[in-house]
LOMARSE-988662 format. One record per residue (C-alpha): x, y, z; residue in three letters. Coordinates in steps of 0.1 Angstrom, whole numbers, padded with zeros to 4 digits, always signed. Each point is the difference from the previous one (the first is absolute). Example, Ala and Ser with C-alpha at 12.3 -4.5 7.8 and 13.67 -1.06 7.14 Angstrom:
<rs>
+0123-0045+0078ala +0014+0034-0007ser 
</rs>
This chain:
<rs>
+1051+1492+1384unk -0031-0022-0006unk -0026+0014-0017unk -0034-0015+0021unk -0031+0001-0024unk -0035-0001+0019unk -0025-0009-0023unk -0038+0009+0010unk -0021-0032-0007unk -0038+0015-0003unk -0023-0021+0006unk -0042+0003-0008unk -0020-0011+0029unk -0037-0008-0010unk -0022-0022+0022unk -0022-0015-0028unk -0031-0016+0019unk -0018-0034+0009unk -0031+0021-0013unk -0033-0003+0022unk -0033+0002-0011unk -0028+0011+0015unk -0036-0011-0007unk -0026+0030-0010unk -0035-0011+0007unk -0015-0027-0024unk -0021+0001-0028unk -0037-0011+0011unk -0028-0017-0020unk -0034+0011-0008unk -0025-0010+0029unk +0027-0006+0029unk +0023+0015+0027unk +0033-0015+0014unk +0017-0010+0032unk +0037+0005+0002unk +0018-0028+0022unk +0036+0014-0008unk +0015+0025-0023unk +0002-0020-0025unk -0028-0022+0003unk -0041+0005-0002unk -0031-0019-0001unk -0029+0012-0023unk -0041-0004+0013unk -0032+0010-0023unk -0023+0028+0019unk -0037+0004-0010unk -0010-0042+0000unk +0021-0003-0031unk +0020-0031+0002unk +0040-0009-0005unk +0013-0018-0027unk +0038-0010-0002unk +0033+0006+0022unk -0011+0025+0029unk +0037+0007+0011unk +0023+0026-0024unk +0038+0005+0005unk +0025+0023-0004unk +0033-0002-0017unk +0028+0025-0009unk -0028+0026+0008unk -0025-0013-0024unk -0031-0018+0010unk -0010-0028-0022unk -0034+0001-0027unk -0027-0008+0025unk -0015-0034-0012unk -0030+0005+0026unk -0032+0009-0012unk -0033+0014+0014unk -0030-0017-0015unk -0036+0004-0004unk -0028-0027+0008unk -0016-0002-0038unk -0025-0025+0014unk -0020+0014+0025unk -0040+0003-0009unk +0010-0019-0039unk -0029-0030-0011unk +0014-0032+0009unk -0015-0037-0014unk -0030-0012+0011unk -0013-0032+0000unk -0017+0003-0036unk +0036+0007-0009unk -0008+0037-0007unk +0013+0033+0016unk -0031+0012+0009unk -0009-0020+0036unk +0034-0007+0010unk +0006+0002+0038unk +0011+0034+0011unk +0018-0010+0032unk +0037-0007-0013unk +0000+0034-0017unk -0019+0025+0023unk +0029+0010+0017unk -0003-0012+0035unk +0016-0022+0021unk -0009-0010+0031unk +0020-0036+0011unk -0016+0004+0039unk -0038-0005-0019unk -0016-0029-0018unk +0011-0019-0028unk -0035+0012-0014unk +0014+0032-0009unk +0026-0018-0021unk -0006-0017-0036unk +0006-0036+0000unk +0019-0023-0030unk -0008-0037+0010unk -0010-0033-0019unk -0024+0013-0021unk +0016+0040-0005unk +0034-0010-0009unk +0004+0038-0013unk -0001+0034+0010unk -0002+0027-0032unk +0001+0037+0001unk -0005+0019-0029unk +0018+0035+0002unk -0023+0016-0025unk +0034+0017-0018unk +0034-0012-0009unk +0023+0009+0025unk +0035-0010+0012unk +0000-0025+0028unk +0032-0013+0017unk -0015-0011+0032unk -0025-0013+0018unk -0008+0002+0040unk -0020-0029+0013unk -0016+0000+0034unk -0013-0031+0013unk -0025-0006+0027unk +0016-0022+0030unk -0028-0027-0007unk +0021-0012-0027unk +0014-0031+0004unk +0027-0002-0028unk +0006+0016-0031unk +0022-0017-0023unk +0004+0001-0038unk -0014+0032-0010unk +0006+0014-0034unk -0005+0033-0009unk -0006+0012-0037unk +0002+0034-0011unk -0013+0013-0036unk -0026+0011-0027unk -0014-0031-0011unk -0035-0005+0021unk +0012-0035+0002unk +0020+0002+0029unk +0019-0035-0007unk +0012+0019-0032unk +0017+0030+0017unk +0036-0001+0011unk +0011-0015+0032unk +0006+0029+0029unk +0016-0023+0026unk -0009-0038+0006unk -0002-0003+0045unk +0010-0033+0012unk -0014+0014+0035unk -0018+0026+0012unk +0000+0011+0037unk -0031+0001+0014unk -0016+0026+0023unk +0018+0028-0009unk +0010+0026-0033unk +0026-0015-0027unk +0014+0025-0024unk +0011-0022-0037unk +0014+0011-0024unk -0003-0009-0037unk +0030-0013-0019unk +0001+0032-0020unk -0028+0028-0003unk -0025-0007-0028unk -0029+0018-0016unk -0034-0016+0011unk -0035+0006+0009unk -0010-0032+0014unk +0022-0017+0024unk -0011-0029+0018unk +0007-0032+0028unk -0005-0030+0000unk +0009-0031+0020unk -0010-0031-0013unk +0010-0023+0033unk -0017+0015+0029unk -0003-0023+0028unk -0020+0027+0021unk -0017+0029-0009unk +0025+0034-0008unk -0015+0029+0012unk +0009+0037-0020unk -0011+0028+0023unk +0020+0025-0025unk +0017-0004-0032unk +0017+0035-0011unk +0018-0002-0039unk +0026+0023+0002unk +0005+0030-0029unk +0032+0024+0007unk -0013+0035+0017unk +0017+0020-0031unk -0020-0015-0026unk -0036-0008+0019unk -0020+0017+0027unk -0013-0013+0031unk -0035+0001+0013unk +0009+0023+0025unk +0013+0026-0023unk -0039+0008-0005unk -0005+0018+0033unk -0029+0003+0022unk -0016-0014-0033unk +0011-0038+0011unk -0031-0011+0011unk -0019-0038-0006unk -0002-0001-0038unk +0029+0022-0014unk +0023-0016-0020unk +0031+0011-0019unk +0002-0002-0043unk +0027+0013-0020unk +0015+0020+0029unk -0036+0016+0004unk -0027-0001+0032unk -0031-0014-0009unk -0032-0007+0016unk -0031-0019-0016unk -0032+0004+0019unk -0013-0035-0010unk -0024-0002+0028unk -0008+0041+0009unk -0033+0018-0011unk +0005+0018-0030unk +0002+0037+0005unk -0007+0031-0016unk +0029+0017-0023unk +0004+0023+0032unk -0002-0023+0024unk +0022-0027-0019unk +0027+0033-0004unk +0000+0003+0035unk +0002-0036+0012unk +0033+0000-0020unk +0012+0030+0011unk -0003-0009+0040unk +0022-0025-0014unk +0029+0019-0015unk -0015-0011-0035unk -0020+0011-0029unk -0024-0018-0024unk +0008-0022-0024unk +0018+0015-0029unk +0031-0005-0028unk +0007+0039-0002unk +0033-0013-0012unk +0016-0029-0021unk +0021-0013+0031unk -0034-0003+0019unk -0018-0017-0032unk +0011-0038+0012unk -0018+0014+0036unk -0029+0004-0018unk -0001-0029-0020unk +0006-0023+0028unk -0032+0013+0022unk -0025+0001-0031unk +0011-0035-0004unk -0009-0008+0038unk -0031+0014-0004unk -0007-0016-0033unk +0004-0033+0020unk -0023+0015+0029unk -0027+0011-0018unk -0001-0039-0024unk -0001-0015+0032unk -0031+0023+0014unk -0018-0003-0034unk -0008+0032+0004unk +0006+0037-0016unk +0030+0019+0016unk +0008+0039+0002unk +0035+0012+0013unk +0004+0037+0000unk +0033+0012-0018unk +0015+0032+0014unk -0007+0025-0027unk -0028+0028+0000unk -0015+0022-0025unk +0012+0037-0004unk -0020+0030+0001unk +0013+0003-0038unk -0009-0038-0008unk +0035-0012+0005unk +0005-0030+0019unk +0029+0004+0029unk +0013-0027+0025unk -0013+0008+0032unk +0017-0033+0023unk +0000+0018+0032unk +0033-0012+0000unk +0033+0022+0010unk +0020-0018-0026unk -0015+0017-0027unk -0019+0035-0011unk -0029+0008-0022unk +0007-0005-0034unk -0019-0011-0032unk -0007-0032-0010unk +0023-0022-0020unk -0001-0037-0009unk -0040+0003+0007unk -0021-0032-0008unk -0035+0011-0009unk -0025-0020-0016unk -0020+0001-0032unk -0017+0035+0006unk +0016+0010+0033unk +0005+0024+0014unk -0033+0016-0007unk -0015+0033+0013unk -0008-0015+0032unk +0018-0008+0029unk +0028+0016+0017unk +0015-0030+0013unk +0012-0035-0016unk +0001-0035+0005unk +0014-0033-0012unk -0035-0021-0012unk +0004-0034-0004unk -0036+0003-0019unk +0021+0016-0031unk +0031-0023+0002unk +0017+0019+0030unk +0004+0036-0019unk -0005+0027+0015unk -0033+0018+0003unk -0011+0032+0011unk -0025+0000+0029unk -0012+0022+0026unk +0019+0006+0029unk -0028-0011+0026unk -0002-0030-0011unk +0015-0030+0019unk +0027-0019-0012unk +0032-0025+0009unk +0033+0014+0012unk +0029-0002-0004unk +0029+0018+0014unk +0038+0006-0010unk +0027+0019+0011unk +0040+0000+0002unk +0018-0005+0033unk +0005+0020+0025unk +0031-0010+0020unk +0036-0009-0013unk +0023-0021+0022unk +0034+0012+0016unk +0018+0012-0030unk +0032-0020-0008unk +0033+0020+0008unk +0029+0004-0020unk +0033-0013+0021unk +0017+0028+0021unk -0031+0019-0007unk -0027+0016+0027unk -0029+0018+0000unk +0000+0036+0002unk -0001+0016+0034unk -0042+0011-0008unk -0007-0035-0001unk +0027-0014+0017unk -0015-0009+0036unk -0028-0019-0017unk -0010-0038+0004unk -0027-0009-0022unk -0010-0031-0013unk -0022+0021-0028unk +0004+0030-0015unk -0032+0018-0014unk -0006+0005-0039unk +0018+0030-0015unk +0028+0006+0024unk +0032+0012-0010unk +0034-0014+0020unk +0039+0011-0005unk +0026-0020+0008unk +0035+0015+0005unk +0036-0016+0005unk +0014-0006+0033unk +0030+0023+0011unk +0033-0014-0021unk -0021-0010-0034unk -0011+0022-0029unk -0031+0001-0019unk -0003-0008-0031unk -0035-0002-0018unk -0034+0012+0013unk -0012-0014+0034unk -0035+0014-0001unk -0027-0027+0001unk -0041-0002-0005unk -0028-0022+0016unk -0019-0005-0032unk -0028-0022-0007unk +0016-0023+0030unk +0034-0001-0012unk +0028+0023+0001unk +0016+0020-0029unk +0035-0011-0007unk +0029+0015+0015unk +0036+0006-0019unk +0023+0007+0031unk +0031-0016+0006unk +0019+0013+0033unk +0040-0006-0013unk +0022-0003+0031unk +0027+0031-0003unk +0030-0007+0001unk +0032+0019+0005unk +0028-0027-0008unk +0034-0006+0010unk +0018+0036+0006unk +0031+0007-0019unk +0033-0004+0018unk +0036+0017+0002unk +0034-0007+0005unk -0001+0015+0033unk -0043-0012+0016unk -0010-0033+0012unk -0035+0001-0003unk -0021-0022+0025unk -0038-0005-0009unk -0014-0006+0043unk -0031-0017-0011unk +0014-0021-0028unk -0024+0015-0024unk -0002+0029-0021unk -0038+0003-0008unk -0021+0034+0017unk +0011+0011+0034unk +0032-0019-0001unk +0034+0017+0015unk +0039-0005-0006unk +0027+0012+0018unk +0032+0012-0025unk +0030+0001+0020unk +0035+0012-0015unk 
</rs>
């Protein structure tokens, strides 16, 4: 007899996957929305008249969108001195940097560079960061060639580093350019030396990223003909106005959203500084005494308190005060900057009349940027603002398949939002362990949240 020896051969059967990844919704910039075109493709845009700079379209790879490089950026130039014809920024032309543009109307709207202006200057009042610069040109312009555009701190323009040098320029219509790399400047300026017809500028807007500098819109209902933004602050100078009482001055502000004139706090000091200087140059050029009421007040127990009328900050004494010799006396509730005792402060009745001056912090914050597979909570969730009103409070939680990790609470403060910590970490439940006896098939080749397999023996 044969002896017949079977041998059982086992074999493990595990169907290890092409893996398949799926796109959670992208991360999103400060100031703009997005349009998806496929799964794995978007298109950014900037809401609330901030403008775009960089690549607008994102992908997706291996479930991972890429770092946007798309930014939102605010206008830093609109309502800022630009050079006059005495070659001083104090009767510059305003129409390059009022923000309007309006191609249908007459070139007369528009400033002019020509034979004898061979260059446009705007000083930005600050140092900022610019990395762009959006030119619109008035369809009366013949040709534009050879512009240069310089960037810097140095007064004299031809000093400051080169933005971008234009061989052309199209005419008629809005040209976004940007600098080589984004530098530090406050006065950045064009010039074009071989103009063989006049070059009309209807607008010139010097772009500052959203994240670092407000826009003028951010001051609310406040945004009115002569508010201007300084060091992230709303300001308004009432140059030309009657003075007012202390009452009446408190008031005018306050129908603004603002509050007098004040530097409760170091951070608002260089605010302070930069309107006594305004007014210093005011008052030299009127030859002619100046009062500006300061928001503080007299106590019923002789103390002197802020009282700005402003929401962004509460009664409180007086620091960093800057009395003159003998001030404040036993008379007068009220104060006032005097250029009579070398712009110190003296203490006045409150009827009298006086210049003001009004300052306040924004109102409005852009869309808030959002972390990638991140939304907002379901509260907020349906809404589609552009702005979002000073002192609200936002959550953002992870889409279904990613887990939370860090805080995704948010804050509209002082026109910016507070920073958030949250990362949404895609969960994963890996590869399932075989045996000698499964075949395991994965039917979506993936094995991320909400996938299925099939184990068969």
């Amino acid at each position: 007899h044969s002896l017949v020896i079977t041998m059982l051969i086992a074999f493990i059967f595990v169907s290890f996957p092409l893996l398949i990844f799926t796109c959670p919704s992208p991360p999103v910039p400060l100031g703009a929305t997005f349009a998806q075109i496929s799964g794995q493709n978007v298109t950014y845009q900037c809401e609330g008249g901030l403008r775009g700079v960089g690549d607008r379209e994102n992908f997706c790879e291996k479930g991972q969108w890429q770092e946007p490089t798309f930014i939102c950026a605010s206008n830093v130039a609109v309502r800022k001195p630009t050079l006059g014809q005495d070659q001083a920024f104090n009767g510059g032309s305003m129409l390059a940097i009022d923000g309007k543009y309006f191609p249908e109307k007459t070139s007369y709207l528009c400033d002019k560079l020509d034979a004898k202006k061979k260059v446009w200057v705007v000083d930005l009042m600050e140092v900022v960061e610019v990395v762009a610069l959006r030119i619109s040109t008035h369809i009366d312009t013949k040709s534009a060639r050879g512009l240069e555009i310089r960037a810097g701190l140095s007064p004299e323009f031809p000093d400051n580093p080169l933005c971008w040098f234009l061989p052309s320029l199209v005419t008629g219509q809005t040209s976004l350019v940007r600098c080589s790399e984004s530098v530090m400047a406050r006065y950045v300026s064009i010039s074009a030396y071989n103009l063989p017809s006049p070059l009309y500028l209807c607008e010139v807007e010097v772009l500052s990223p959203a994240t670092a500098q407000i826009s003028l819109a951010q001051c609310g209902a406040s945004v009115e003909k002569g508010v201007i933004v300084f060091n992230n602050m709303c300001l308004f100078i009432n140059e030309e106005g009657k003075e007012m009482t202390f009452n009446e001055g408190t008031n005018f502000c306050k129908d603004k959203g603002m509050g007098l004139l004040h530097k409760q706090t170091e951070n608002i000091v260089p605010v302070y500084k930069f309107v006594k200087k305004h007014l210093q140059k005011i008052s030299k050029k009127n030859r002619k005494r100046m009062y500006a009421w300061i928001g503080i007040t007299r106590g019923v127990d002789t103390k002197w308190l802020w009282a700005t009328g402003s929401s962004d900050n509460n009664s409180s004494s007086v620091s960093l005060a800057e009395w003159g010799a003998g001030e404040p006396g036993l008379v007068g509730d009220c104060a006032v900057m005097d250029s009579g005792m070398k712009w110190s402060w003296n203490a006045i009745g409150c009827h009298i009349s006086a210049q003001v001056s009004c300052q306040g912090t924004p109102q409005l914050c852009p869309r808030p940027p959002v972390p990638e597979a991140a939304r907002l909570d379901e509260e907020h969730l349906s809404a589609n603002d552009h702005w979002w009103k000073e002192g609200i409070s936002l959550v953002f939680v992870c889409e279904t398949g990613y887990r939370p990790s860090g805080s995704g609470s948010i804050q509209c403060r002082s026109g910016q939002w507070s920073s958030s910590s949250l990362k949404c970490v895609n969960h994963s439940c890996g590869l399932l362990a075989g045996s000698e006896e499964t075949l395991v098939m994965y039917q979506e080749n993936r094995t991320d949240w909400g996938a299925t397999a099939l184990i068969r023996c």
